[in-house]
ZAMARGU-4260 file (C-alpha; in steps of 0.2 Angstrom, whole numbers, plus 5000, padded with zeros to 4 digits):
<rodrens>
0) 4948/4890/4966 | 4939/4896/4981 | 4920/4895/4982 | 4919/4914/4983 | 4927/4917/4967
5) 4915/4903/4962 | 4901/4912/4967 | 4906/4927/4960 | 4906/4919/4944 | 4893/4910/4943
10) 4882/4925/4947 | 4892/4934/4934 | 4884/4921/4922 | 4866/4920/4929 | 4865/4939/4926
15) 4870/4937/4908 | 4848/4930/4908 | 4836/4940/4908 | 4820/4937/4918 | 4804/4928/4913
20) 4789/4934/4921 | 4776/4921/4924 | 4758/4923/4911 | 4748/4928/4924 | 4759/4945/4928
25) 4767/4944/4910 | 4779/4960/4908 | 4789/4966/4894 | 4808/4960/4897 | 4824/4967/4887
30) 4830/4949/4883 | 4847/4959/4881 | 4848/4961/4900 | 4865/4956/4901 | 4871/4963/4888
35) 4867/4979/4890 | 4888/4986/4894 | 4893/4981/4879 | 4889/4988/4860 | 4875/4978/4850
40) 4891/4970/4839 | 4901/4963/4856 | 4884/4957/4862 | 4882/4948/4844 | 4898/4940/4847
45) 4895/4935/4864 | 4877/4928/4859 | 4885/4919/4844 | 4894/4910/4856 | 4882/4905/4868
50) 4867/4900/4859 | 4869/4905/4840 | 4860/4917/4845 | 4859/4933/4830 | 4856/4950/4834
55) 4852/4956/4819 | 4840/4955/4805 | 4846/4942/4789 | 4857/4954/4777 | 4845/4950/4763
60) 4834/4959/4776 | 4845/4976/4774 | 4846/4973/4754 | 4828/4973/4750 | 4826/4989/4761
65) 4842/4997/4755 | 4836/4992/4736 | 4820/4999/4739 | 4825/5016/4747 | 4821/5013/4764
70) 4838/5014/4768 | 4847/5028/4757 | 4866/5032/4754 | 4865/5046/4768 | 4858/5033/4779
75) 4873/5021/4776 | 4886/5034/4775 | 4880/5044/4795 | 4880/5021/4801 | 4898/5020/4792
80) 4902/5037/4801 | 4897/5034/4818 | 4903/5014/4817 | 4915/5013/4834 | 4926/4998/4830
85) 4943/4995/4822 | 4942/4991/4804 | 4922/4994/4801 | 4914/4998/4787 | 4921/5014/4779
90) 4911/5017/4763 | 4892/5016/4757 | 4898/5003/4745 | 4908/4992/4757 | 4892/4991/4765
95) 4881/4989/4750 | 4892/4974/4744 | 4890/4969/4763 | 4873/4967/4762 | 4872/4957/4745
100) 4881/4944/4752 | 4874/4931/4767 | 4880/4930/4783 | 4890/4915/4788 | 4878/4905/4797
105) 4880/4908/4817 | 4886/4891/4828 | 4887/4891/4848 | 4900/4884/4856 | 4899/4865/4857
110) 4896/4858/4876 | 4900/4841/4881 | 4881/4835/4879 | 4884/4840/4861 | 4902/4830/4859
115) 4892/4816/4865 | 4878/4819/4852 | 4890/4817/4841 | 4900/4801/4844 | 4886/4791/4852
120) 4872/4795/4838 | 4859/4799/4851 | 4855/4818/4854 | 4858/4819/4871 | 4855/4840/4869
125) 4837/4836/4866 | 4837/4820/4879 | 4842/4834/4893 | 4830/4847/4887 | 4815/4834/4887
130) 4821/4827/4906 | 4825/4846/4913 | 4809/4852/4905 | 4800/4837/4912 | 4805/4841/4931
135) 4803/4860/4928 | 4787/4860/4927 | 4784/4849/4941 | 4792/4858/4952 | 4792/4877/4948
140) 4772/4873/4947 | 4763/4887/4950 | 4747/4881/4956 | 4740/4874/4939 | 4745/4855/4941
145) 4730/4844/4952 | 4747/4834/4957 | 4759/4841/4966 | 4776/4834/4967 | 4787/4834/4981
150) 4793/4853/4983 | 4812/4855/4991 | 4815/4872/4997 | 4830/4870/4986 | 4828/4866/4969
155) 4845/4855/4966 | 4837/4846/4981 | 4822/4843/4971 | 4830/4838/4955 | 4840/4825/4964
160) 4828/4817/4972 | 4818/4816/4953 | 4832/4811/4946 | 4836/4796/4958 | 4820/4790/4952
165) 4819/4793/4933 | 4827/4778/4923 | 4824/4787/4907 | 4843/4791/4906 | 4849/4774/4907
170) 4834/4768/4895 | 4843/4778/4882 | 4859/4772/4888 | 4866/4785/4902 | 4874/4771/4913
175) 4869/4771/4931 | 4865/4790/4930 | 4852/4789/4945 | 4867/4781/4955 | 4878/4795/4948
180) 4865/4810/4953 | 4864/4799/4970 | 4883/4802/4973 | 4882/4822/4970 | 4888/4834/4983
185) 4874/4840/4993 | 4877/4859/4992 | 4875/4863/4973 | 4891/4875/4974 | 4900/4860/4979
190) 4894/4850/4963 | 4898/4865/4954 | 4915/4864/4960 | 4918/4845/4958 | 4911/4845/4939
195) 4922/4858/4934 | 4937/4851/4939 | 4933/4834/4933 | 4929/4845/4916 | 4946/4852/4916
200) 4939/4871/4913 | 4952/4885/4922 | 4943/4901/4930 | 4945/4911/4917 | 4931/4899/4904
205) 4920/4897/4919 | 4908/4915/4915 | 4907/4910/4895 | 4903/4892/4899 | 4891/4894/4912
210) 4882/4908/4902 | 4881/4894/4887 | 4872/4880/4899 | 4860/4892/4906 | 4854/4899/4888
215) 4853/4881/4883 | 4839/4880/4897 | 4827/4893/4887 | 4815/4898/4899 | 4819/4889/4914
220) 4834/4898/4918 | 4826/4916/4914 | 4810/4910/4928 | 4824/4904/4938 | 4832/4924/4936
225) 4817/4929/4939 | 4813/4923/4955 | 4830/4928/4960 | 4824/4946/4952 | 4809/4946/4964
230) 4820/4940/4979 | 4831/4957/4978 | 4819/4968/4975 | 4814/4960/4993 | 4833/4961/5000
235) 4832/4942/4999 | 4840/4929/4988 | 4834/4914/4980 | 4845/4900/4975 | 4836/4892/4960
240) 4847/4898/4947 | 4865/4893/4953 | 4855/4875/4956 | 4849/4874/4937 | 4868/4878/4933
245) 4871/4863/4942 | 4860/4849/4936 | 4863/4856/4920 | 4882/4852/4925 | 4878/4837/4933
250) 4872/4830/4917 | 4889/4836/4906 | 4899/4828/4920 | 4889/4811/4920 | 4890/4811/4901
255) 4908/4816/4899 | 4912/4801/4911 | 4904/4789/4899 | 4913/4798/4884 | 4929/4805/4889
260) 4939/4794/4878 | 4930/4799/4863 | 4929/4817/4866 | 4943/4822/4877 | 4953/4830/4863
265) 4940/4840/4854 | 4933/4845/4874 | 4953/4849/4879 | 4952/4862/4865 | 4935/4869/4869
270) 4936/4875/4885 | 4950/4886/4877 | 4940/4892/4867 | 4930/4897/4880 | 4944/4904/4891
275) 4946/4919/4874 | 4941/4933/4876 | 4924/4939/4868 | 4927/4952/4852 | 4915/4954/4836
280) 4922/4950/4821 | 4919/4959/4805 | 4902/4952/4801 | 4898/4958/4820 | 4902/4976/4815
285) 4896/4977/4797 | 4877/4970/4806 | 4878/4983/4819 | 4883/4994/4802 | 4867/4990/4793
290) 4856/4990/4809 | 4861/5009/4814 | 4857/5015/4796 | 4841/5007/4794 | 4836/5015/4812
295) 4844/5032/4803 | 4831/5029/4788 | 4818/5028/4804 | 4823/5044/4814 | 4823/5053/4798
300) 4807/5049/4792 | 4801/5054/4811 | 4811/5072/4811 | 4802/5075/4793 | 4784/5071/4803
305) 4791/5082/4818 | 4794/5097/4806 | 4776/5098/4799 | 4766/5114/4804 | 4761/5118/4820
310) 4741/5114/4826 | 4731/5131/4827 | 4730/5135/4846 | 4714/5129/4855 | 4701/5137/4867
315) 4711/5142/4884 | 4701/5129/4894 | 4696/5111/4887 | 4680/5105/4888 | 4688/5088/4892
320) 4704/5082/4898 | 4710/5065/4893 | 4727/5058/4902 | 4731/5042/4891 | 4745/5028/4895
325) 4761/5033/4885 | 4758/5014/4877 | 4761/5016/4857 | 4742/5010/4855 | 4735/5024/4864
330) 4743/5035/4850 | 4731/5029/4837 | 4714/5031/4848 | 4721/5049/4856 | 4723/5056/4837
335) 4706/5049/4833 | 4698/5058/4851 | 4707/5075/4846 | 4698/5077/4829 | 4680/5075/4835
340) 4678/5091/4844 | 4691/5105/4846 | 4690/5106/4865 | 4698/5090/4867 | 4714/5088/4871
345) 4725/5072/4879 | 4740/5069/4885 | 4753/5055/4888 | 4758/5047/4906 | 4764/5029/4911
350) 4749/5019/4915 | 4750/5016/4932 | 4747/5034/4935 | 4762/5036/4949 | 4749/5023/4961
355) 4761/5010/4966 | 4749/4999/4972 | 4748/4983/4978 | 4727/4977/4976 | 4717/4964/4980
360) 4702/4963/4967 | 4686/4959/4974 | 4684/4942/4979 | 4703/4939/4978 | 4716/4936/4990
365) 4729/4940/4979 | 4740/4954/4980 | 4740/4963/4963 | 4756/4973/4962 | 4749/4986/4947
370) 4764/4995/4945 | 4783/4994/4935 | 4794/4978/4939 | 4808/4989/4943 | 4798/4996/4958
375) 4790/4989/4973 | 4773/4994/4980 | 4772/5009/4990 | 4752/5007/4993 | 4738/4995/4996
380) 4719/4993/4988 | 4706/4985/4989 | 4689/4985/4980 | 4681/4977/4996 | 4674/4985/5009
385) 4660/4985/5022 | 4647/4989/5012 | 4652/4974/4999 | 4658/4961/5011 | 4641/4950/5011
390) 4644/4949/4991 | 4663/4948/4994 | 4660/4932/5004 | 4647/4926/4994 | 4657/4927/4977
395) 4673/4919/4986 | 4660/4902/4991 | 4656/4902/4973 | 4672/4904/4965 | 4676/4889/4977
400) 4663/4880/4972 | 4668/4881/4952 | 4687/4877/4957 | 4680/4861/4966 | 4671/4857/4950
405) 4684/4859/4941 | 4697/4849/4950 | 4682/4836/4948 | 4680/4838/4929 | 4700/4835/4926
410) 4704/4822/4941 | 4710/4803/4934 | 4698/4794/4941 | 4684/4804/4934 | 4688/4811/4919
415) 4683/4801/4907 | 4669/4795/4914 | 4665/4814/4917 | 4666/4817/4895 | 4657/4802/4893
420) 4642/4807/4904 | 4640/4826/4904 | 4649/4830/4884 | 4631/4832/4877 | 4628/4847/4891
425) 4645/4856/4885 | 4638/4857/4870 | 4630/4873/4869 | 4643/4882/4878 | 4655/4875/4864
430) 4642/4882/4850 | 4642/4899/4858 | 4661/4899/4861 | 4664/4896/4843 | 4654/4908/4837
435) 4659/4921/4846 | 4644/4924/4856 | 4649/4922/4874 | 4650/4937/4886 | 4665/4947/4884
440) 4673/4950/4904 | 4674/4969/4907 | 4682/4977/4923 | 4667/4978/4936 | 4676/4976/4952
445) 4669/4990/4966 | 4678/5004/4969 | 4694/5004/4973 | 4703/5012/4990 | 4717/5013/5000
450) 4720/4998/5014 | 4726/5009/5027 | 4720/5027/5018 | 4737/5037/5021 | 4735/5054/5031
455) 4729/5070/5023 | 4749/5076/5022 | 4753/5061/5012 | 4738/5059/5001 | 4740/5080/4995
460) 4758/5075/4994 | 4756/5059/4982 | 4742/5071/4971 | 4755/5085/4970 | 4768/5074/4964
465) 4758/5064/4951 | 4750/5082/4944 | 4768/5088/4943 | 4773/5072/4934 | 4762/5075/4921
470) 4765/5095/4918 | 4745/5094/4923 | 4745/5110/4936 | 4735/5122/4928 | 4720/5125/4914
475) 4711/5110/4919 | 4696/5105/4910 | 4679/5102/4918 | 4680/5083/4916 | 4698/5075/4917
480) 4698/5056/4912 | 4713/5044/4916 | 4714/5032/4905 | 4720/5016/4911 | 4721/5003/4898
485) 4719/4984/4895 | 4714/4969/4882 | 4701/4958/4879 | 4706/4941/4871 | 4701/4921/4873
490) 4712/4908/4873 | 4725/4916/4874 | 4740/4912/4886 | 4749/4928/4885 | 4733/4939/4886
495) 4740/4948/4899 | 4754/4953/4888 | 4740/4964/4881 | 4737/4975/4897 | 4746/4988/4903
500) 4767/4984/4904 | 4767/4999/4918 | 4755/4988/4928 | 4763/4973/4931 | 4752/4963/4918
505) 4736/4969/4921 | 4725/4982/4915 | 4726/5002/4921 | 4709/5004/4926 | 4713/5004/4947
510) 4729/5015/4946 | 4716/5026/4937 | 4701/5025/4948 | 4713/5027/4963 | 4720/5044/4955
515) 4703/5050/4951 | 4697/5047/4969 | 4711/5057/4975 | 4710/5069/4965 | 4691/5073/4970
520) 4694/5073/4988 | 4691/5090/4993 | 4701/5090/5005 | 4716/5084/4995 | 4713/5099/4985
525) 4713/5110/4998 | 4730/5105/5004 | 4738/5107/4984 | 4733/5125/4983 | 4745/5129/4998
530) 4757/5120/4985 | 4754/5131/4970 | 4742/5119/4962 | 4722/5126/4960 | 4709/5112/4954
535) 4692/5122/4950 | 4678/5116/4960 | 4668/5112/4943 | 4683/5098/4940 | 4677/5083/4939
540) 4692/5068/4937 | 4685/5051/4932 | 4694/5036/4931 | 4692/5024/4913 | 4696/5010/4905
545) 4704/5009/4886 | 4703/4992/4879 | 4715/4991/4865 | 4708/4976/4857 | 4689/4983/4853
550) 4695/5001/4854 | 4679/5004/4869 | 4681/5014/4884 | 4672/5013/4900 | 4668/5026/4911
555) 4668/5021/4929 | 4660/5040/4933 | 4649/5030/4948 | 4664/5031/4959 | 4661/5050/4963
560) 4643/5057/4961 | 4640/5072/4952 | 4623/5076/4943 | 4630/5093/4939 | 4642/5083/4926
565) 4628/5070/4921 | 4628/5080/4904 | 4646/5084/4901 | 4648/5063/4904 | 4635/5060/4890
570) 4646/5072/4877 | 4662/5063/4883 | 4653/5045/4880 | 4648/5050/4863 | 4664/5059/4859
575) 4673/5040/4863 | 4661/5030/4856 | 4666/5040/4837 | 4683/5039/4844 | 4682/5022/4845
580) 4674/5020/4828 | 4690/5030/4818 | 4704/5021/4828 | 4694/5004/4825 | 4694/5010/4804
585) 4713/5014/4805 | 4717/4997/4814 | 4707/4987/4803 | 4720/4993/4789 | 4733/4983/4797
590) 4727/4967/4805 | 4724/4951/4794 | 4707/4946/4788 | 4699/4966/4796 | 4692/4975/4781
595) 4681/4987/4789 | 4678/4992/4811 | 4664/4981/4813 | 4677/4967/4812 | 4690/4974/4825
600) 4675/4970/4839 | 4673/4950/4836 | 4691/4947/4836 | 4691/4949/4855 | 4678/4937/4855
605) 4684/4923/4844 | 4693/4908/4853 | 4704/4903/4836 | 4708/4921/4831 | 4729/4921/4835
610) 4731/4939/4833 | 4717/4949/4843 | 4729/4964/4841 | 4744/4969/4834 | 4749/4974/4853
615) 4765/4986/4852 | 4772/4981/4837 | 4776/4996/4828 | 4786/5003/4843 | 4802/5013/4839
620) 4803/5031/4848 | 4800/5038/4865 | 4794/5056/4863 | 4792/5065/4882 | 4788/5084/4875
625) 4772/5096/4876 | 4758/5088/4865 | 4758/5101/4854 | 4773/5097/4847 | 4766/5079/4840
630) 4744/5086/4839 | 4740/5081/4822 | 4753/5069/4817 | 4753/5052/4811 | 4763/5044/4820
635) 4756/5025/4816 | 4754/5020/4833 | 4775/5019/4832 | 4777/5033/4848 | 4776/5031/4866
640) 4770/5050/4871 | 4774/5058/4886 | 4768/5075/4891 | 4782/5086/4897 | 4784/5104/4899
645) 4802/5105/4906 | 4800/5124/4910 | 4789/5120/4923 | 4801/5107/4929 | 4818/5119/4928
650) 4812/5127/4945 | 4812/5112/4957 | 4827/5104/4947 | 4821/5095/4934 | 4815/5080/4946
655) 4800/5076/4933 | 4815/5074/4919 | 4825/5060/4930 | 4808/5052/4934 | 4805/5048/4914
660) 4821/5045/4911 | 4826/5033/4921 | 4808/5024/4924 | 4794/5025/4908 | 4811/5025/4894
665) 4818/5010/4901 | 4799/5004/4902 | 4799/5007/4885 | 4815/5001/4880 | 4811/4984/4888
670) 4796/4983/4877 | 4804/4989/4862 | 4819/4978/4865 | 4807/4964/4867 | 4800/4966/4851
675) 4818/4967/4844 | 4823/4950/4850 | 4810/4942/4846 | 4807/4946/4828 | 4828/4945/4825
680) 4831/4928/4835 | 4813/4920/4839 | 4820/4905/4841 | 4829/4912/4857 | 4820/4925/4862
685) 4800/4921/4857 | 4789/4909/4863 | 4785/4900/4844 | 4770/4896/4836 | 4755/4901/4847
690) 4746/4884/4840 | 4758/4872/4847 | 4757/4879/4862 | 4755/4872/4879 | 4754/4880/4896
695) 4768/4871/4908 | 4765/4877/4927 | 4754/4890/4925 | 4772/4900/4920 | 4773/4899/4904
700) 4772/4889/4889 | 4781/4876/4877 | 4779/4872/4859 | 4771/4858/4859 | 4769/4842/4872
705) 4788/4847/4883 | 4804/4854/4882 | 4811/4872/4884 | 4800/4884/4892 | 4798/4897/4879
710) 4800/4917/4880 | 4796/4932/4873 | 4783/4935/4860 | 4773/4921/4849 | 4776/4923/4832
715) 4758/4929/4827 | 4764/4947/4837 | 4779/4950/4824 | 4770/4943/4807 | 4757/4942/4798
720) 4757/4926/4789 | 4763/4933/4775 | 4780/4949/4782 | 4785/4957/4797 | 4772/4967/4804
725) 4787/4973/4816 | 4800/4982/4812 | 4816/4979/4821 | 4822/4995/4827 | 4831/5001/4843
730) 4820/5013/4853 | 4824/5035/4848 | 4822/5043/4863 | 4817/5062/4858 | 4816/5074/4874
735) 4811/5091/4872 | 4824/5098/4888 | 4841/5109/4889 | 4855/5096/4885 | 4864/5099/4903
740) 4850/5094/4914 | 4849/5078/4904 | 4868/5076/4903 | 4868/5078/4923 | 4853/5065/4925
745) 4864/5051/4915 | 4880/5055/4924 | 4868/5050/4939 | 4864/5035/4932 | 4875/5022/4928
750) 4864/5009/4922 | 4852/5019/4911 | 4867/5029/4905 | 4874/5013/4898 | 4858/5010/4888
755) 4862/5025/4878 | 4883/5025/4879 | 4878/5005/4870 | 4864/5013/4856 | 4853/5000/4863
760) 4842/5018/4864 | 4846/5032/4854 | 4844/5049/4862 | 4839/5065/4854 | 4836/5083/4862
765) 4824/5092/4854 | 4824/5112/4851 | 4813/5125/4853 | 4799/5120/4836 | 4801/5103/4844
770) 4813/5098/4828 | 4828/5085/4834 | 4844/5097/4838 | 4856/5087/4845 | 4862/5066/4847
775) 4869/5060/4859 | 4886/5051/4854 | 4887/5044/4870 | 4901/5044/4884 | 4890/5061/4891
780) 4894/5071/4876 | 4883/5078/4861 | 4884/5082/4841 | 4873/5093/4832 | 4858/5083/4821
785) 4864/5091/4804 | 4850/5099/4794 | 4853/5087/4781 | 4840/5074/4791 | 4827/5086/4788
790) 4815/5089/4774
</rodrens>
């Protein structure tokens, strides 16, 4: 084989892993990545053979809900209906009598390392995932480690030069691996190359193989994709994951040296099994079966919330305007803002607020990039300038001074003198911290602005298209808020899982306060009358801060001054601090151990408490549509809601239509897949128990002293303790827009189109009383949503 079709290959395998942002930036990934080209039963099968990894819920799972009435007969039958595989399920009872019965328990294709587990009595699976884990977090350290080791440009480089030193391997009976790792081709393409052919594996087992070693990394191999994510979105590359393909196959080379004559056989007939191609089975298609129907029982229950009466119309011109993130949690805290006075209204728009901006907070030299992962920064900001650069540097000597400390505190040679002498003086700090009674960190950087402020030309053009974006371009009310969004938790590794998705990992507030100070500039509004787009003078946009865990929202009205809205700000704080007090009442009803609102505040506070918030679980539809089609309804905090009047958009083309489709959805799809994986396979795809954990590089975080970096969610986000407080369910996408204009924007796009063509989203258009007309069936055509779905 030539080391092009080598290459070829082994990137084919590499993009079967998703990425794994690191904690600090944490986003929302669609651990299904790879498999998006392929139906939910071929990616079970696939998975199945890689990892054991299911992709859907246990069938006792479907039972209960199908014996309850969750899932009903004419949910079963429209799954049976619509199943796209040879010999699936063809009547409700087949899958009835399919559901009874358990699922033969899902096994991944053996790999030489577990041949050897076999005939040697040790586990060398777990010896490799100890070892790997152990110079991982070395060298992918991300600043968190006081010692540093040696860091190679390349990271087979690295792992060799570990490797030669580490006489673990031969401790537990590897012989002379570090001699063996020694003798390895320099180039890890090269080491590729020779271990499969010592391994016997023809091309066409190579993709299937190399997908099975790089899910047995866990998290290592998706931080690995991810750095090569980042490099692309630059035009770059980055070699780390074809070099953690080949130490893992270094290791499956050097142990099937010292086992070949046990193994050879059973390995011979492997790497055919590898070599066939990947098809689902009949258990694969009757899963995929049960999971449509109970995402039928969903959409139905959602159309029957969709069809209730219509809202009274409001007064023509709001006494506030409230622009929330689409996030599911702002559902919940919108409804509540709505009821307190009728001259409120909100509406939905991803939370970076179209500012693609790349910022350094005050005192900071790190570049902040507050936007979507599947963008790169089109602007910078700071919150430091002339008039805060004494403080600036003054706070930057401080914070210098702490890390000093720190690094003092934790050194070898002092720490545990260091407990010894100064304990005693932690001692009311640890009081405090138990009780809840330190200081809760709110967003208090200066004002933001741009670093250069783009022309006139370019700053009118970047309000005209946010405005446009969010169907916001006439009837504005005197005082606009933009809500950006964010959480407050201690202790918490994946805290900034809790901010905004649509921000890179942190909160919304300085997308926010960089749209409001635009949209002030008078001169800014000058230029968008020219473009058809008249802000009153009485306007007054203010940027804001909703904190999803304590329901509070702060107003940052300092940023423009305006005594003439002193008055209409003291009715808006009033009208979110009873806001706040509903949506906290409604949450409490959900979380574990919350009886009332007074407890939703201290949970933010406490350093034990595992589940500050139920963050996004709950999500299952995408709604983009006017508000009045969902004002009033429930929806549980279950909906991401996005404003769009697509009459207003018809003229220029429907550009606003493609932006949502093909940016906020596949946000929103990436959250909600997520979710999916880990609730279905948290082995795989969730990061464990949140009190095991420990923070490995500053990247992410094991369960318990090493091993596998873990991904996706911690357990405490799905469940309660007690049931799943997340309801598996593949995101309903409901757009209120004329089929062809969304049927031309899918034939654009490939990659999105796929999504739907697969039903890892479903896609409904809705008519005219805002009431799902038509599904799409996939392959750019359309059927009719049959009345019988409706109330």
């Amino acid at each position: 084989m030539d080391m092009s079709t080598l290459k070829t290959i082994t990137d084919a395998a590499g993009r079967q892993i998703p990425p794994l942002w690191p904690l600090a930036s944490s986003v929302a990934v669609n651990p299904f990545l790879g498999q998006t080209g392929e139906s939910l039963a071929g990616a079970g099968a696939r998975l199945a053979r890689a990892g054991g990894v299911p992709v859907t819920m246990t069938r006792a799972w479907y039972a209960e809900r199908i014996s309850t009435g969750l899932i009903t007969d004419q949910d079963l039958a429209r799954a049976a209906a619509r199943s796209r595989h040879a010999g699936g399920p063809a009547t409700v009872a087949a899958l009835k009598s399919a559901a009874s019965l358990p699922r033969p328990v899902l096994q991944a294709a053996p790999t030489v390392a577990g041949l050897a587990s076999g005939v040697s009595g040790l586990d060398w699976t777990a010896i490799i995932e100890d070892r790997f884990g152990l110079w991982a977090g070395s060298y992918f350290d991300a600043g968190q480690a006081l010692w540093h080791a040696p860091q190679d440009k390349r990271a087979w480089s690295a792992f060799r030069k570990h490797a030669t030193h580490d006489v673990t391997p031969e401790i537990m009976g590897l012989a002379g691996f570090a001699a063996f790792v020694a003798d390895a081709p320099d180039s890890a393409v090269e080491a590729i190359d020779r271990a499969i052919r010592r391994l016997g594996l023809g091309p066409d087992a190579l993709e299937a193989y190399f997908h099975r070693l790089l899910l047995s990394l866990g998290g290592w191999s998706q931080f690995a994709r991810y750095r090569l994510w980042q490099a692309e979105l630059g035009g770059e590359t980055d070699t780390a994951l074809i070099d953690c393909l080949a130490i893992r196959l270094l290791w499956e080379e050097a142990l099937y040296c010292q086992y070949e004559a046990k193994i050879a056989s059973r390995w011979a007939d492997l790497c055919q099994s590898y070599a066939a191609p990947v098809a689902p089975d009949a258990d694969d298609i009757i899963d995929e079966a049960l999971q449509e129907a109970a995402e039928h029982a969903a959409q139905r229950l959602l159309a029957a919330r969709l069809s209730g009466p219509v809202p009274a119309a409001q007064p023509d011109r709001p006494q506030l305007q409230a622009a929330f993130c689409i996030d599911v949690r702002s559902e919940v805290f919108r409804r509540a803002l709505e009821t307190v006075d009728p001259s409120i209204r909100t509406f939905g728009f991803a939370g970076f607020f179209g500012m693609s901006a790349s910022h350094s907070r005050f005192a900071s030299d790190v570049a902040e990039h507050r936007l979507p992962v599947l963008l790169n920064a089109s602007l910078s900001s700071s919150a430091t300038g002339p008039e805060t650069a004494t403080a600036d540097t003054t706070a930057r000597y401080t914070a210098r001074a702490k890390r000093a400390w720190g690094r003092f505190r934790l050194a070898a040679v002092s720490s545990f003198a260091f407990v010894e002498a100064m304990g005693p003086v932690y001692g009311g700090k640890l009081v405090r911290d138990a009780l809840g009674c330190h200081p809760v960190a709110a967003a208090r950087d200066p004002k933001p602005h741009f670093t250069p402020e783009p022309d006139i030309a370019t700053r009118t053009g970047m309000a005209e298209t946010v405005l446009r974006a969010m169907s916001l371009t006439q009837g504005f009310a005197r005082v606009v808020l933009l809500t950006g969004h964010g959480a407050t938790a201690v202790n918490n590794p994946h805290a900034s899982g809790l901010h905004c998705g649509a921000c890179g990992g942190y909160s919304g507030e300085v997308n926010a306060r960089l749209l409001a100070s635009l949209l002030n500039d008078m001169e800014v509004r000058q230029g968008l009358v020219e473009r058809g787009i008249n802000i009153p003078d009485d306007t007054l946009f203010v940027g804001a801060l909703h904190d999803t865990t304590t329901d509070a929202v702060t107003l940052f009205g300092g940023d423009t001054s305006s005594p003439a809205h002193s008055g209409d700000l003291t009715s808006v704080r009033n009208w979110l601090a009873r806001a706040g007090q509903a949506a906290r009442a409604e949450r409490a009803l959900r979380l574990p151990r919350a009886k009332t609102a007074a407890d939703i505040q201290g949970r933010s506070r406490n350093w034990a408490e595992v589940r500050p918030e139920w963050g996004l679980a709950g999500c299952r539809a995408f709604v983009a549509a006017p508000r009045s089609r969902t004002t009033g309804r429930n929806l549980e905090s279950t909906a991401f809601l996005h404003d769009y009047d697509w009459r207003r958009d018809a003229e220029n083309g429907f550009p606003v239509l493609e932006l949502i489709i093909t940016a906020p959805v596949v946000v929103a799809s990436w959250i909600s897949l997520q979710y999916y994986g880990s609730t279905v396979a948290p082995e795989t795809f969730g990061a464990g128990n949140k009190l095991l954990h420990n923070v490995v590089g500053g990247i992410g975080v094991t369960e318990g002293n090493g091993g596998l970096l873990r991904s996706g969610l911690p357990w405490q986000s799905v469940h309660d303790g007690d049931r799943y407080i997340h309801e598996p369910l593949r995101l309903s996408v409901y757009i209120e827009a004329p089929r062809k204009a969304v049927t031309d924007i899918l034939q654009r796009h490939e990659e999105v189109r796929a999504l739907f063509d697969n039903r890892w989203l479903h896609l409904f258009t809705l008519n005219d009383q805002g009431k799902p007309g038509w599904r799409y069936a996939g392959n750019l055509a359309w059927e009719p949503e049959p009345e019988s779905v409706m109330p």
